[in-house]
C-alpha positions as CSV (number, residue, x, y, z in Angstrom):
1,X,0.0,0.0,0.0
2,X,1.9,3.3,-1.4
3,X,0.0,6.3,-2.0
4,X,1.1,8.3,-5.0
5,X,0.1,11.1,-2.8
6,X,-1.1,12.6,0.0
7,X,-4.2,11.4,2.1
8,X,-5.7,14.6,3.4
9,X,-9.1,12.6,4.0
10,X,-8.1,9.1,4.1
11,X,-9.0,9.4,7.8
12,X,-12.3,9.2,6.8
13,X,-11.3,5.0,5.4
14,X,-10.8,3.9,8.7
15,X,-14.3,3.0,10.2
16,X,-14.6,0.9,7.1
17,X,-11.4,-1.4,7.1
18,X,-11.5,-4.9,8.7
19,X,-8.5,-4.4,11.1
20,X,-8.9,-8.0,12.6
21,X,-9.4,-9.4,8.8
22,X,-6.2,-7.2,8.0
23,X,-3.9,-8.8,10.8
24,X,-4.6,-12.1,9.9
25,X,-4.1,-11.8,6.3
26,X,-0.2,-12.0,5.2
27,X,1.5,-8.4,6.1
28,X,1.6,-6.0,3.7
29,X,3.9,-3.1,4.1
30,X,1.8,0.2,4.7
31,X,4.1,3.2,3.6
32,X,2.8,7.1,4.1
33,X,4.0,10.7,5.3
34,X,1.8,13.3,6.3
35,X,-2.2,12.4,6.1
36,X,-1.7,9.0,5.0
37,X,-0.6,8.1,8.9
38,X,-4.0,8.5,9.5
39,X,-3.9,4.9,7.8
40,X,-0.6,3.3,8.6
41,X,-0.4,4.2,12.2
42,X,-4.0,2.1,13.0
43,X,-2.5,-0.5,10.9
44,X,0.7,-0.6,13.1
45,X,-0.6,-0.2,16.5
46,X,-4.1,-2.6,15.4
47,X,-2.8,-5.1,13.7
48,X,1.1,-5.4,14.6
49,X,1.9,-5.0,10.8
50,X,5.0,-2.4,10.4
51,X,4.2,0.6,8.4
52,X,6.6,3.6,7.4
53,X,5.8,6.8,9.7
54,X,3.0,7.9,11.2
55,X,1.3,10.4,13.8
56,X,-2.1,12.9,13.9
57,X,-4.9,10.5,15.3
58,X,-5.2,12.2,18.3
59,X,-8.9,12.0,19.8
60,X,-10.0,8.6,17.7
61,X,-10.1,5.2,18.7
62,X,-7.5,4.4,16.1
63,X,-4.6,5.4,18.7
64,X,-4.2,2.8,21.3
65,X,-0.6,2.4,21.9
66,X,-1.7,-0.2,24.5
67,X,-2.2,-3.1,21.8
68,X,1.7,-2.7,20.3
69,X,4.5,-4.2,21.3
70,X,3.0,-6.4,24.6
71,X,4.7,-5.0,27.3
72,X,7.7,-3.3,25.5
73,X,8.3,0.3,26.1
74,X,8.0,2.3,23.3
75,X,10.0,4.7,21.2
76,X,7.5,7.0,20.2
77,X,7.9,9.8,17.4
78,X,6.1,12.5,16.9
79,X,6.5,15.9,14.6
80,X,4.6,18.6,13.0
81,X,3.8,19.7,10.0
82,X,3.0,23.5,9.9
83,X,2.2,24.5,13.2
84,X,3.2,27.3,15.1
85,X,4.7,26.8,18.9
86,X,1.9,27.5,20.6
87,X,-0.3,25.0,18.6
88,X,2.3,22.0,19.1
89,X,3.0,22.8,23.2
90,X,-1.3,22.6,23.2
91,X,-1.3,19.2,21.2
92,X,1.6,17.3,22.6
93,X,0.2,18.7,26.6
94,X,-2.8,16.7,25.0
95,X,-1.2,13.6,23.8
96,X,0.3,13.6,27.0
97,X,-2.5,13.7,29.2
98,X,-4.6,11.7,27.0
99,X,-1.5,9.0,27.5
100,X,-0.2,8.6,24.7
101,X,3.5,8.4,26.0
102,X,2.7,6.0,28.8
103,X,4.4,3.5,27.5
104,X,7.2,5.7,26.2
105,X,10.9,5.0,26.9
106,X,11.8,8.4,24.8
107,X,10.6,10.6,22.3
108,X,11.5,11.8,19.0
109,X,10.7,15.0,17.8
110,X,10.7,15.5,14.1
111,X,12.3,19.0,12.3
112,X,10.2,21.8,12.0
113,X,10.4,25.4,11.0
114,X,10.9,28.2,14.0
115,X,8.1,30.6,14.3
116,X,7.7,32.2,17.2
117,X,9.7,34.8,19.1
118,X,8.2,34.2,22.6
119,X,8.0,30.1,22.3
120,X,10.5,28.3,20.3
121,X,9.8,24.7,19.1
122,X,12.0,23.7,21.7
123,X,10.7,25.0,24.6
124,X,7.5,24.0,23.3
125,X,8.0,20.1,23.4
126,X,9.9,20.7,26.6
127,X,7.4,22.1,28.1
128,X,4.2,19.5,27.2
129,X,6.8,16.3,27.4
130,X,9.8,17.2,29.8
131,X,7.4,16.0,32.6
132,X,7.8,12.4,30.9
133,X,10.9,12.1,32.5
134,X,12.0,10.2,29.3
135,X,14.9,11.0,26.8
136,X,13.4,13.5,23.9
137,X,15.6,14.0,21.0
138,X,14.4,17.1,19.1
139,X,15.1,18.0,15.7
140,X,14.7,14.8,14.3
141,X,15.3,14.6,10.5
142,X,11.6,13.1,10.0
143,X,8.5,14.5,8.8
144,X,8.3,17.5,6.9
145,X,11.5,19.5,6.8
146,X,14.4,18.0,4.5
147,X,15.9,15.4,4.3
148,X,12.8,13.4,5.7
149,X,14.4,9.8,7.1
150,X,11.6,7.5,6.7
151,X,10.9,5.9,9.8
152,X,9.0,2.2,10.2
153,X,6.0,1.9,12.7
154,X,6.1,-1.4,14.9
155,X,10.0,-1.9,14.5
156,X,12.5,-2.3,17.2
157,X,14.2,0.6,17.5
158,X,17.7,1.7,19.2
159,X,19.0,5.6,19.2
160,X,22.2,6.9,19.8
161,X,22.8,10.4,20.5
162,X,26.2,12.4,21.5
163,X,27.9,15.4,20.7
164,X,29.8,13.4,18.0
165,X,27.2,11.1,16.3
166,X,23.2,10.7,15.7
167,X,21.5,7.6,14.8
168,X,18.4,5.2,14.8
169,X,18.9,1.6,14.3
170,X,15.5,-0.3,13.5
171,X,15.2,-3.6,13.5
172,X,11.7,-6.1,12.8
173,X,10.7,-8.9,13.9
């Protein structure tokens, strides 16, 4: 399943796929940016089937982290597309409280674009996450500022970060 696109309603599919028929059928890589995680993250976190990024279900059904990985923590990513500090501090405080990062064992925060004089994108997820007490690595080349490092929903996942060197190691099965 590749879009050639983007999915700005395909959140509007979901109440008519067959998750359970979906998991038992052979896996079928899911792949998406943007809208279409609306799509691959359910597929992940519903039926255990890795799918390439994913994030923006807040408030539906479709986001129960509880159902992936057993009793694994979780690296969770998360990033925004075009909005402002202010709007990004509200939804992650949201996620948060909704718990979403329960389960987290850190958090990566994808690149976006500064915007605000009085809040920076920084101090933003710091301020809704930094009560996780959970690594966050911000500035995360994922999402929608270049070079956009595809990341794979429902794989193992290791990060490194120092001074000297960056990286994510995913693994499945």
């Amino acid at each position: 399943m590749v879009p050639p696109w983007g999915g700005e309603l395909a959140i509007d599919l979901l109440p008519s796929l067959d998750f359970e028929a979906r998991g038992r059928a052979e896996p079928t890589w899911g792949v998406g940016h943007s809208d279409m995680s609306t799509v691959i993250t359910p597929l992940t976190l519903r039926t255990g089937i890795a799918a390439v990024h994913g994030n923006n279900l807040m408030d539906t059904p479709y986001l129960d982290t509880s159902r992936c990985a057993g009793d694994e923590s979780l690296l969770v990513h998360a990033e925004a597309c075009e909005d402002k500090a202010f709007t990004i501090c509200r939804h992650l405080h949201g996620m948060r409280l909704a718990g979403f990062f329960d389960r987290a064992a850190a958090v990566l925060v994808g690149r976006t674009h500064p915007d605000s004089r009085t809040l920076t994108q920084y101090e933003a997820v710091l301020d809704a996450l930094g009560p996780l007490g959970v690594p966050i690595a911000a500035d995360v080349e994922c999402g929608h500022v270049a070079p956009f490092l595809p990341l794979v929903n429902g794989a193992r996942g290791r990060v490194v970060h120092t001074a000297a060197r960056s990286e994510i190691v995913q693994t499945l099965g």
